[in-house]
C-alpha positions in Angstrom: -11.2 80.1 4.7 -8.8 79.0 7.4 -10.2 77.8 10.4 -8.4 79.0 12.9 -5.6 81.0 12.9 -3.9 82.3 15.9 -0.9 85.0 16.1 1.3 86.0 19.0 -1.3 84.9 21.5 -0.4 84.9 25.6 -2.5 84.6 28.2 -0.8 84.1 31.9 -1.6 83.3 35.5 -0.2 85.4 38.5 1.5 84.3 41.2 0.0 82.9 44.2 2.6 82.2 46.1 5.8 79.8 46.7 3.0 77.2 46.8 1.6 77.7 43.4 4.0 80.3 41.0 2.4 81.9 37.8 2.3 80.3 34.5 2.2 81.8 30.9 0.8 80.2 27.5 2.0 81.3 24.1 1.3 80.3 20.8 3.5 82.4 18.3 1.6 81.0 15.2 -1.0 78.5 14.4 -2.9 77.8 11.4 -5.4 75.3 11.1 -6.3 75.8 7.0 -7.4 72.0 5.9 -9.9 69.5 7.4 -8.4 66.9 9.4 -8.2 65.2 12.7 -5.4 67.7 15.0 -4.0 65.8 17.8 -3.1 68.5 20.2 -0.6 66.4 22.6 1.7 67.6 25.6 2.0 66.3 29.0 -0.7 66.9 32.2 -0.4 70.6 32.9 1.9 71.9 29.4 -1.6 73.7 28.8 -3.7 72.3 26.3 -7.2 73.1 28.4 -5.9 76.8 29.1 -5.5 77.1 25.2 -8.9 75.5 24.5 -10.8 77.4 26.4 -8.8 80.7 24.8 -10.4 79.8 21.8 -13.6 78.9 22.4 -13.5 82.2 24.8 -13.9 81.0 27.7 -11.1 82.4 28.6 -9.6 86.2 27.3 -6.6 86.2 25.9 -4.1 89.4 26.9 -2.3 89.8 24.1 -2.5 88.5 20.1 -5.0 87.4 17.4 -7.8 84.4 17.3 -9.8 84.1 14.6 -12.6 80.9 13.9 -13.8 81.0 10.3 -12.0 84.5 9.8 -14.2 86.2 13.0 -12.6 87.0 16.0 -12.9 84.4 18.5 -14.8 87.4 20.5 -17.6 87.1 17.9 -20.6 85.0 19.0 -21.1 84.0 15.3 -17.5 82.3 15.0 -18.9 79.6 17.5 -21.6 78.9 15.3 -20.2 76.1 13.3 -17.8 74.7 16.8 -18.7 71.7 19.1 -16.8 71.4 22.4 -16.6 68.4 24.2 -15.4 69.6 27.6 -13.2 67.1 29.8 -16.4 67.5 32.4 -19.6 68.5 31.1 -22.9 68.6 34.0 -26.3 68.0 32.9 -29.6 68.2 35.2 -29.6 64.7 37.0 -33.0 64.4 36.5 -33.2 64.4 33.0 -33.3 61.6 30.5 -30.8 61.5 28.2 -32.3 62.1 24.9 -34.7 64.8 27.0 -30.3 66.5 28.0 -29.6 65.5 24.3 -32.3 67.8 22.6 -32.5 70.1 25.5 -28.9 71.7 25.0 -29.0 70.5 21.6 -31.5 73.4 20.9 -31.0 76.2 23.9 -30.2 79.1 22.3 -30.4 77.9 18.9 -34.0 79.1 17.9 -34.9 77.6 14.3 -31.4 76.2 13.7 -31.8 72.4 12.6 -29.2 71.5 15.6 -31.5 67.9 15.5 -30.9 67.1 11.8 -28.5 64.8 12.5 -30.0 63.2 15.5 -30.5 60.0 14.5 -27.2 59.4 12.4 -25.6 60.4 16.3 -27.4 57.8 18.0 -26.4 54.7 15.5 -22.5 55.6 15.0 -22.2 56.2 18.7 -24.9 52.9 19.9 -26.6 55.2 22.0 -30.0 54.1 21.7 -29.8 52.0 24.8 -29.1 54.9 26.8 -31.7 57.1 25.5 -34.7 56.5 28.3 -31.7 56.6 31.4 -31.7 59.2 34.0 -28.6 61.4 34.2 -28.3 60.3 37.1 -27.9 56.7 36.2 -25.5 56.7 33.8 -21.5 55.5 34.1 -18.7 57.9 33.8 -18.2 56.4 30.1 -21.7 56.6 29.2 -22.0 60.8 30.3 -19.0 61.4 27.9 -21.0 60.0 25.2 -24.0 62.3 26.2 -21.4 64.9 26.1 -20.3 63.8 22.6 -23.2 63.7 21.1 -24.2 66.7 22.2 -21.1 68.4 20.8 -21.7 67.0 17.4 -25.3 67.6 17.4 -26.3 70.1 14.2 -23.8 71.9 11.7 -20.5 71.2 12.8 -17.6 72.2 11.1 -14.9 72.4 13.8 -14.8 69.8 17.1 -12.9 70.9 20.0 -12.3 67.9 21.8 -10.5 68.0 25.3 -10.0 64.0 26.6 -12.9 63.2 24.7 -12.5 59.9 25.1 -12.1 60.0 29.0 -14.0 57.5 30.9 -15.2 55.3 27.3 -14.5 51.5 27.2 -12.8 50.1 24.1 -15.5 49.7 22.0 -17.0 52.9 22.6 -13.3 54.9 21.7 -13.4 53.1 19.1 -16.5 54.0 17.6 -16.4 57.5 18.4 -13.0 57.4 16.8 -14.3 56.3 13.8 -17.1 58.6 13.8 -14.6 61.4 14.1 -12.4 60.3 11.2 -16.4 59.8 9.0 -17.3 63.5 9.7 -13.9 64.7 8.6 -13.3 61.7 5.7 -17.1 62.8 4.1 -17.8 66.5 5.6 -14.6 67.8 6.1 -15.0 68.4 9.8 -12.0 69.5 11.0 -11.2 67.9 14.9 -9.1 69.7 17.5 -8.2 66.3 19.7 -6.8 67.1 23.2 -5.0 64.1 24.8 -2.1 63.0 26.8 -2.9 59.6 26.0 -0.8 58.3 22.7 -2.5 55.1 21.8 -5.9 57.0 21.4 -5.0 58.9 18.5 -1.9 57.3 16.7 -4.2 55.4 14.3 -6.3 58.9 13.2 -4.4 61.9 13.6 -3.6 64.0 10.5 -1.2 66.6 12.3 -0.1 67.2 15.8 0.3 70.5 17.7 2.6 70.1 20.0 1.7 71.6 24.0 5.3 71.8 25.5 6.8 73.8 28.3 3.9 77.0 28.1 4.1 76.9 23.9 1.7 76.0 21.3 2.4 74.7 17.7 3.3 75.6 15.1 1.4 72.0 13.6 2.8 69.4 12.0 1.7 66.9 9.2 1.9 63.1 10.1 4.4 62.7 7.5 6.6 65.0 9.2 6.2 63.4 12.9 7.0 59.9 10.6 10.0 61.3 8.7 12.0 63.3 11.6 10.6 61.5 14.8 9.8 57.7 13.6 6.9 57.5 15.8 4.7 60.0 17.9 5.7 58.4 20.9 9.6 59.6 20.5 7.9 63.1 19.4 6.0 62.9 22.4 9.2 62.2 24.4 11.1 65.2 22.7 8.5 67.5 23.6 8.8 66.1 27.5 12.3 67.0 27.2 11.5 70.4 26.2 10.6 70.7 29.1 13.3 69.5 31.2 15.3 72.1 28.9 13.2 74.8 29.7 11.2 74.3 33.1 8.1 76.6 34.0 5.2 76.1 36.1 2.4 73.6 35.2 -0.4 75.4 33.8 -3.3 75.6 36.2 -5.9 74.6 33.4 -9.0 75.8 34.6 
């Protein structure tokens, strides 16, 4: 069962002026059919959050197919068996962080066993600590992990993962990262990896999807990147000058 599949997708901004010109995302073809860790890498505004949030829905796509788990991305079932970890996620100030945890970790997910896994969360990520703290009173680095675990909490089969690692220290990236690379090496969780940032994934990526001058994909297989590029650095430098090739407004990613 492929797990997600897009076809002749486009979604575009207007116009709003000299000051801020339209923008339009496409993705001719993508197929994500295999678990593994996808490193969807492009430069700040190439439009990697715009196409997250298409499929997760938070946005509508105006033209083209999206399927999660063959549903339509439309479907509420398809998110299911998705975590997101957002590039910002808010939670109440005044609540703990376990209370956040196992608040969202359970809102509308009546008898679902979203807290299975609780435990196994809180000693890969070395969260325990942080458990009794107040929203409030927790770092940058240490919300992203509330927003982590939370994204991982229960069933998960597909990660959507925009900066995830935004804000961590070294230690904690790493631990996450090799979290991620557990789940997918023992589960088959399959990890859609949004970054800009090339040392945070060279060491775990299976295949990148390249985000390049308002295009998407199609994916390729480390090997590939290896074989025709040498390194994903000088991959990520050909898809810069894609861009130089083939200018268009930044996308406004919101």
């Amino acid at each position: 069962m492929p797990i997600l599949r897009c076809d002749n997708v486009v979604k575009s901004y207007p116009s709003k002026g000299a000051k801020k010109p339209g923008f339009a995302l496409t993705v001719e073809q993508l197929l994500i059919d295999a678990p593994g860790i996808y490193l969807l890498l492009g430069p700040n505004g190439s439009g990697k959050t715009t196409f997250i949030k298409l499929i997760l829905h938070l946005l509508i796509a105006e033209a083209g197919q999206i399927e999660l788990f063959d549903l339509s991305y439309t479907d509420p079932k398809a998110r299911t068996w998705v975590g997101y970890v957002p590039e910002e996620f808010s939670f109440p100030s005044d609540l703990r962080f376990k209370e956040a945890l196992v608040l969202f970790g359970t809102l509308n997910r009546p008898g679902s066993p979203s807290l299975a896994n609780l435990d196994e969360i809180i000693t890969a990520l070395h969260i325990g600590s942080l458990l009794g703290k107040k929203v409030r009173q927790l770092s940058k680095g240490e919300l992203q992990l509330l927003a982590i675990s939370h994204a991982l909490l229960g069933d998960k089969r597909f990660l959507v993962c925009d900066e995830p690692l935004s804000g961590l220290d070294p230690k904690q990236k790493d631990r996450a990262m090799e979290y991620l690379t557990l789940l997918k090496d023992t589960r088959g969780v399959t990890v859609l990896f949004s970054t800009h940032v090339l040392s945070e994934a060279e060491e775990i990526y299976t295949s990148v999807i390249p985000s390049a001058a308002g295009r998407i994909g199609p994916s390729l297989q480390r090997t590939e990147v290896k074989s025709k590029f040498g390194s994903l650095r000088r991959f990520f430098y050909r898809e810069a000058e894609l861009i130089d090739e083939h200018p268009q407004p930044t996308s406004p990613d919101i």
